[in-house]
N, C-alpha and C positions, 0 to 999 in steps of 0.2 A: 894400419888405419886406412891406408888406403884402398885395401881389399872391402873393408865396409862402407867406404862410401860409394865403391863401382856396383856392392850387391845393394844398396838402397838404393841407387838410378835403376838398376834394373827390374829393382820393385815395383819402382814407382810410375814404369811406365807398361807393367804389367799388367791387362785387364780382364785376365782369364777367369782369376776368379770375380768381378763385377757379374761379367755377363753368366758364369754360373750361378749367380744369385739372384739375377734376373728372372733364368729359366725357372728356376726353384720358385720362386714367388709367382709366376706367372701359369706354372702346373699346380701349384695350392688351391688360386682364384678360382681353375676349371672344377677342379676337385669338389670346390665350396658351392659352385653353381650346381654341378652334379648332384652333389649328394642333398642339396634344399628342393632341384626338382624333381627328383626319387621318391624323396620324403610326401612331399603336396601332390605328387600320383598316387603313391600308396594309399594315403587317405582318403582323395578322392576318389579309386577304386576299390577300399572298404566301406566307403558308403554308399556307393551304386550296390554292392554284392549284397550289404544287408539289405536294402530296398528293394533289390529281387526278391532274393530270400524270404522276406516277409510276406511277399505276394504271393509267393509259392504255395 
């Protein structure tokens, strides 16, 4: 019994995985900004190309 209550203090003062889940959430965020400003370039540079295009 007492082997389990020294591995839950050592649990519980464990924050390895916190701050890996930090990182994890905080590389998603980038990802999510990324891929929305990809997205609204793409569009915006297939609407200039048609508009060339057209003029051609």
């Amino acid at each position: 019994m007492i082997e389990y209550v020294k591995a839950w203090l050592e649990l519980k003062t464990d924050t390895r995985a916190v701050t890996a889940l930090e990182y994890g959430l905080i590389a998603a965020l980038i990802a999510a900004v990324i891929v929305t400003a990809v997205s609204q370039l793409g569009t915006s540079l297939s609407s200039k190309f048609t508009t060339i295009g057209g003029q051609i």
